[in-house]
Every structure is written in structure tokens, then in C-alpha cells.
N, C-alpha and C positions, 0 to 999 in steps of 0.2 A: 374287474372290467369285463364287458359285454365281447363276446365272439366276435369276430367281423365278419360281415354279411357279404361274402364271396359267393360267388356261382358257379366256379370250378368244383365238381365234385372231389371226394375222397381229401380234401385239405381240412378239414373241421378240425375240432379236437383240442386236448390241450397246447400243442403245439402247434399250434394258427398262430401265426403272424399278422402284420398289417406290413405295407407296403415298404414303409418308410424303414423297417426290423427285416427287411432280407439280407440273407448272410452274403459274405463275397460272393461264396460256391455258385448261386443264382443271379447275381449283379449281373450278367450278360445277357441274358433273357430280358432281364430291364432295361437296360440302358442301349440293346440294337431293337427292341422290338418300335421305341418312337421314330428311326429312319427305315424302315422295312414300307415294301411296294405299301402303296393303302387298299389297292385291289385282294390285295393275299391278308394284310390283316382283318379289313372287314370280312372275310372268307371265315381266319381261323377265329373270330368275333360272335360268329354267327354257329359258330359249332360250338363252344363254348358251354353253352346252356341253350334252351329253349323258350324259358319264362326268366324274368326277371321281378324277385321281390318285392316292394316298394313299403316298407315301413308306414300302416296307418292306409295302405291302398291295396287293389290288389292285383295280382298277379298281372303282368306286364310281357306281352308276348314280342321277343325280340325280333325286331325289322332292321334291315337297312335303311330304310326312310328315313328313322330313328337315330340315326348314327350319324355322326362328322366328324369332321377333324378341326382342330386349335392348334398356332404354332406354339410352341413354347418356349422361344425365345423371340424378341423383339430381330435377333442380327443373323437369325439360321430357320431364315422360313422350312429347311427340308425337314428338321425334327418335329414332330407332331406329335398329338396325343390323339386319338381317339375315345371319343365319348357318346355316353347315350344320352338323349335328351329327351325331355316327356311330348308326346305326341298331343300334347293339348297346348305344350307352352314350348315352342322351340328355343325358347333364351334360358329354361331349367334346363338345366344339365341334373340328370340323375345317376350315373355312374363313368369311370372310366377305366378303359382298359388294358393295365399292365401284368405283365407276368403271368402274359394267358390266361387272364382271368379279368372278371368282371368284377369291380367293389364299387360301392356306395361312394358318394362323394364326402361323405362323413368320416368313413373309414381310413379316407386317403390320408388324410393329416391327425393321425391317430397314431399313439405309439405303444406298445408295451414295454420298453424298457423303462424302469423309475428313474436312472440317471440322468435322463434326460429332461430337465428341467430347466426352468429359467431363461435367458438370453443366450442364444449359440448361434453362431456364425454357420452360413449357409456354404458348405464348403461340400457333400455328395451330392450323386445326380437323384437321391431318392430328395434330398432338403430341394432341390432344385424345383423338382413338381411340386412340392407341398407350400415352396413358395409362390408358382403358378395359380396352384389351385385357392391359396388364399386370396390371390390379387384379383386375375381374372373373374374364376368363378362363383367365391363364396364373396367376393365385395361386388366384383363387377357385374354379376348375374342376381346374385340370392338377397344378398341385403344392401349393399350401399347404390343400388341405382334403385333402389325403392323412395330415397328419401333423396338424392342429390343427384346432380347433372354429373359431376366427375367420371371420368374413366379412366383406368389404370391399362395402360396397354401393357403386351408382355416385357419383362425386364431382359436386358443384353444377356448375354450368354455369362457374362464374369460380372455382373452389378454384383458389387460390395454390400450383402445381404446380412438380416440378422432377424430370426424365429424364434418369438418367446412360446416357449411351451408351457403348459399349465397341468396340470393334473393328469396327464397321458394325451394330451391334445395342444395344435398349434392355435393358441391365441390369439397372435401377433405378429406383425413385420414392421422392421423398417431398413431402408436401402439409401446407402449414401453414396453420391459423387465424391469420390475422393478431388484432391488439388492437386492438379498436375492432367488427371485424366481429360479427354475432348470434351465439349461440350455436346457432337451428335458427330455424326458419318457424314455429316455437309459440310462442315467446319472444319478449318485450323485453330479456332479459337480454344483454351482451356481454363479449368478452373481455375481460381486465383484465391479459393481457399475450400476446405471440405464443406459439402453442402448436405442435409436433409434431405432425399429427395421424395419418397413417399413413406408414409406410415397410417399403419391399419391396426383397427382394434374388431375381432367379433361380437357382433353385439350381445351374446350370452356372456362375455365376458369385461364388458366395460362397467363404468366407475368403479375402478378394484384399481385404481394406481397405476394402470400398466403404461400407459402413454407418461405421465411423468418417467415410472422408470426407463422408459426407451428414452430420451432427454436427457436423463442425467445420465444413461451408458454411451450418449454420444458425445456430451459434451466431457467426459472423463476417457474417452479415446483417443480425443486429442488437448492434452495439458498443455502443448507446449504453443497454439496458436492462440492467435489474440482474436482474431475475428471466425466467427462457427456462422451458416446460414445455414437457413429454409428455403427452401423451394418457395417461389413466390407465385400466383396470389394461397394465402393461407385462409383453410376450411374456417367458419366463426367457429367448429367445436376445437380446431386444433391452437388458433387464438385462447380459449380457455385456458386451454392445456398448459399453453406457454406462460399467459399470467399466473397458476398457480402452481407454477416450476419454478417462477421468477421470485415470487413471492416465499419460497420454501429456500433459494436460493440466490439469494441478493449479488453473491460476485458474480455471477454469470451474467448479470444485465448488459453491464457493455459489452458482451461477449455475441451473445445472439441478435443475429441481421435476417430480414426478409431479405433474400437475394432474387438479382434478376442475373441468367446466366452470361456472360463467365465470372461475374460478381465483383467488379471492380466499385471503389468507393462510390461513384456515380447509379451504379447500378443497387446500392444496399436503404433500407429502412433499418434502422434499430425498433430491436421488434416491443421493448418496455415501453420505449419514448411513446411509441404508434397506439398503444395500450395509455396509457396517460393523455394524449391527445385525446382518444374519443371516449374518456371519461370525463376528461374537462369540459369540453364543448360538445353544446347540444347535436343530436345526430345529422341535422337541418342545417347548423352551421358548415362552413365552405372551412376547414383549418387550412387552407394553402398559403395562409398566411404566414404560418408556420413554419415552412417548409421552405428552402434553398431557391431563389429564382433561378433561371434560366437567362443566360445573356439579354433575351431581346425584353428582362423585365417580370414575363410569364410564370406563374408557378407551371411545372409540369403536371400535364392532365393524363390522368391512368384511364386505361382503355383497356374495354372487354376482350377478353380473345381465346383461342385455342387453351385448350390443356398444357400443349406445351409451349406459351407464348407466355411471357412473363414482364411485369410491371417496369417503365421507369420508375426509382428511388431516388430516394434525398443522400445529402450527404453525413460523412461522419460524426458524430456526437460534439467534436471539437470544430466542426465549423459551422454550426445551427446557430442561426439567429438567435438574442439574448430570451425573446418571448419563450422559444422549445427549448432551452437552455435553461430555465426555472423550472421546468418539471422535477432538478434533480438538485440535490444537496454536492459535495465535495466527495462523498461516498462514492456519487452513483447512482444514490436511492433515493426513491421518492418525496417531497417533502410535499407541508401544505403550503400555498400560495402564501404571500406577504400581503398586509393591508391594501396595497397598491397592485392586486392581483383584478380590480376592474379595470385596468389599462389595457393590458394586451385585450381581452374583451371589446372595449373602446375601439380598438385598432384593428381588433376582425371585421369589426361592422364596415367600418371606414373604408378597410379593405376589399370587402366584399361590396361595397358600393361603386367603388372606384372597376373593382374588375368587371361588376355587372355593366356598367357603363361600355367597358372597352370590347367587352363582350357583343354588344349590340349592334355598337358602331361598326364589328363586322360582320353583323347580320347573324352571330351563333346564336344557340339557343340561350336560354339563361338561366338554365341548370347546369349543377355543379358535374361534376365528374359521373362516368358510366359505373351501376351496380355491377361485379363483378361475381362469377361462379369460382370457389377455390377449390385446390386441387388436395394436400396434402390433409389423408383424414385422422381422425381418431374416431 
């Protein structure tokens, strides 16, 4: 494994570390330097070095300009991180600086220990940055706002974390709302079952299984509940994700729900059923026929909204109209329609004639439901 690319002089050598492998004896240096004045760190920041390396660029002459601060948690704006960003692109972060020292943003979620592999629970304040630095700036900055609207704001100071490591590097996160826990700092409301709430894969490292395996380490965390959710509205890649979890893993179907917070049966989709739905019916077709009315008659109409604004749902698998209720055998699993599978068809149309009608007469538009941006990625 390659050196890490520090700017503190006299650290090189065989025994260079990365951030995440400092010993106790140094943990205090780390963990007081992100609440320290930001006047006196950018100070001892700017002493540091004088140039700053850039891999593939060159030499990088350190300013203040150059430098800001990120909180690093969502619930303790005073702990921050100081970092440098590229003076051509102030949304790169190109390094940050812990333990009097400048690293690469590469380096940060780097490990030399081999034991450290697989899925491990984020439990020091070194995994704490490294889960920062995965959420925020290698999704939120480097690669997932290249390709999606989503953003990950920072996680609470105690979110129930988990970092797949790979080959000496963090690959992966994913962070659960446990049940029982609040739903935000505005609310008395709580979960009312454990929920998915974000998951990342880097894109040097995706199609390699990792997001099925984070799925199946959550859904094997808790054996003993009958209902697991997702974080609602759900990414189309993490939709994938889900069908070919589901498909590898048939008991879990009634198990996994799109939730809307604090996830009461009102609030859930079964996420196979939703999956079977818009394989059935063309993408243009209206499926709320499908779906549970509302007193006054209404299917419920899903609406755009915030990151953290999450969908009404249908209800549970056992009170679905007979039509969504053929998607499944006695199993659970999937089957194929009956001869008499152009009826509900018949009765979309019907349906959709009928609701366009009622649609008009109060002057709405006569498209179906608002396209939604999702939140939870792979």
C-alpha cells in the first residue's frame, strides 16, 4: 500500500499512518483539534506546510482563501473540520486537516490495518470523519452530485452507522434509524420500526455486491421484527438493489417497506409489491388503482419534496385490494397472472377514465402523480 500523502514534515516512513490507525497516545490531538478557535487553527494550518501536492497537478500554494470549515455532525454545529478546497472549484475539497497535519482527501478513509475489513460498526471518532468524509464529500461533493440531485447532510452525532471497508479503504456506508429513536429535534413523534436511512456505495467500487450485502447485514440485525423499512422516496439504483436482494432472497419480501417517517402502516409501501406493480403496468399507466383509497374515494397522490420529506403509502400486504393482491402466491412470491389477468387491466383503464373525469371537473391537471428525486443511494 502507497504512503499517505501528508504534509507534516518528518512523519514519512515505514511507520506512517493514516488518520483512521492513530494510536490512543494521539487520539487528543484529534478529537480537540475539530472544537479549537478556527482563528488559531487556520493559523496552525497555514504553518503546517507551504505547498500543497496535488496528485496529477501541481504544486498548490496554501491560502486561507482556500480553507473552510464543515460541521461534522448534523446536532453539534461547534465541532468542525477544516479543509482545503481547490481554488478553481470551491465544491472540491482537496484535503483536510487533522492531527496537525494536512492529508489528501483520499487518505482520510484509508486504513493500514488488514483486520479491518468488511462491515463494522462506526463506533471512534476517527470512523466518525471517515463517515463524514464518505457522506458529505466523496458523495456529496466528488461523485454523487455529478449525476443526482440528492444530498446527504451531516449525520447526528450517535446515527447508528456501519463502514464497509475493502481492501484497505472505506467503500461503503449505511446508517439506520433504529425504533424507538425520534424521528428529528422538532418532533415527539418516533420510529415504530428500524428504518434504512441512507446508503452509499463508491463508484470505484460498485457492481461488486456491496449494497446487496449491506441489506442483507440489516435485514439479519433485526430477526426478530416483522416489518424493516427504507427511507422513502428510494434512488431507481437502489430500487435495483432491492429487486435483486429480493430475488436472492424470497423471505424477506414481506419484510421490507418504503417508509414514510415515523412509519406507521399508513405511512409504508411493500417495496416487492411496488416492484411488481411497475413491471406489470406500462410506465404511462396511472397504477392507483391498485392501491388503498383514501375516505373521500381518492387514491393518494405522491408529491415532490425535500430530501427530508417523505411519501404517503398504501397499506399493508393484507389489506391490498384483490387486483395488488395477485402479484403473490401464498408464499409471498411472485407468480404469473391467471388467464383472467386482462381484467384488472380492464379496470385500470376504467379507472383511469373515471379518475380523469373527476380530475377535470375540479379543474386539476390530468397527469398522474409528480416525478420524484430519491434519496437513499447505491
Amino acid at each position: 500500500m502507497a504512503a499517505p500523502s501528508r504534509l507534516r514534515a518528518g512523519r514519512g516512513g515505514a511507520d506512517c499512518v493514516f488518520p483512521m490507525d492513530i494510536k490512543d497516545e494521539n487520539l487528543d490531538i484529534l478529537e480537540t483539534g475539530p472544537h479549537k478557535n478556527h482563528a488559531k487553527r487556520i493559523e496552525e494550518a497555514s504553518l503546517a506546510a507551504e505547498h500543497f501536492s496535488v496528485p496529477g497537478q501541481e504544486n498548490m500554494k496554501l491560502e486561507t482563501s482556500s480553507m473552510s470549515f464543515l460541521p461534522l455532525y448534523r446536532d453539534d454545529s461547534k465541532c468542525t473540520l477544516l479543509v482545503l478546497t481547490d481554488p478553481q472549484d470551491k465544491n472540491r475539497v482537496l484535503a483536510i486537516y487533522l492531527n496537525n497535519s494536512w492529508w489528501l482527501t483520499e487518505d482520510v478513509v484509508k486504513t493500514s490495518d488488514p483486520s479491518r475489513e468488511g462491515l463494522m460498526q462506526v463506533q471512534t471518532f476517527q470512523e466518525r470523519i471517515v463517515l463524514f468524509v464518505l457522506n458529505c464529500i466523496i458523495f456529496g461533493m466528488l461523485e454523487g452530485s455529478l449525476t443526482h440531485n440528492t444530498v446527504f447532510v451531516p449525520h447526528p452525532k450517535k446515527e447508528h452507522s456501519k463502514i464497509f471497508w475493502r481492501s484497505g479503504e472505506a467503500a461503503a456506508f449505511y446508517t439506520i434509524k433504529k425504533k424507538g429513536n425520534l424521528c428529528d429535534g422538532h418532533t415527539s413523534q418516533c420510529y415504530m420500526l428500524p428504518v434504512l436511512d441512507t446508503m452509499f456505495v463508491r463508484r470505484k467500487f460498485r457492481r461488486c455486491g456491496l449494497g446487496i450485502q449491506m441489506l442483507q447485514d440489516f435485514c439479519q440485525s433485526f430477526p426478530s421484527e416483522d416489518a424493516l423499512g427504507l427511507s422513502c422516496p428510494l434512488s431507481a439504483e437502489m430500487e435495483k438493489v432491492c429487486q435483486r436482494f429480493l430475488e436472492i432472497y424470497p423471505k424477506e419480501r414481506s419484510r421490507l417497506w418504503e417508509v414514510e417517517a415515523p412509519g406507521d402502516w399508513t405511512q409504508r409501501v411493500n417495496i416487492w409489491l411496488k416492484i411488481q406493480l411497475e413491471q406489470t403496468f406500462p410506465k404511462n399507466a396511472d397504477v392507483s388503482c391498485c392501491m388503498p383509497k383514501s375516505q373521500d374515494g381518492e387514491a393518494e397522490q405522491l408529491e415532490e419534496g425535500r430530501m427530508n420529506t417523505r411519501v404517503g403509502c398504501i397499506l399493508p400486504l393484507g389489506a391490498l385490494p384483490d387486483e395488488a393482491r395477485a402479484c403473490f402466491d401464498d408464499s409471498g412470491e411472485a407468480r404469473e397472472s391467471s388467464p383472467r389477468s386482462d381484467e384488472p387491466l380492464v379496470q385500470l383503464k376504467a379507472e383511469e377514465r373515471k379518475d380523469l373525469k373527476k380530475r377535470m371537473s375540479r379543474g386539476e391537471p390530468a397527469e398522474g402523480s409528480v416525478s420524484k428525486h430519491f434519496r437513499t443511494m447505491s
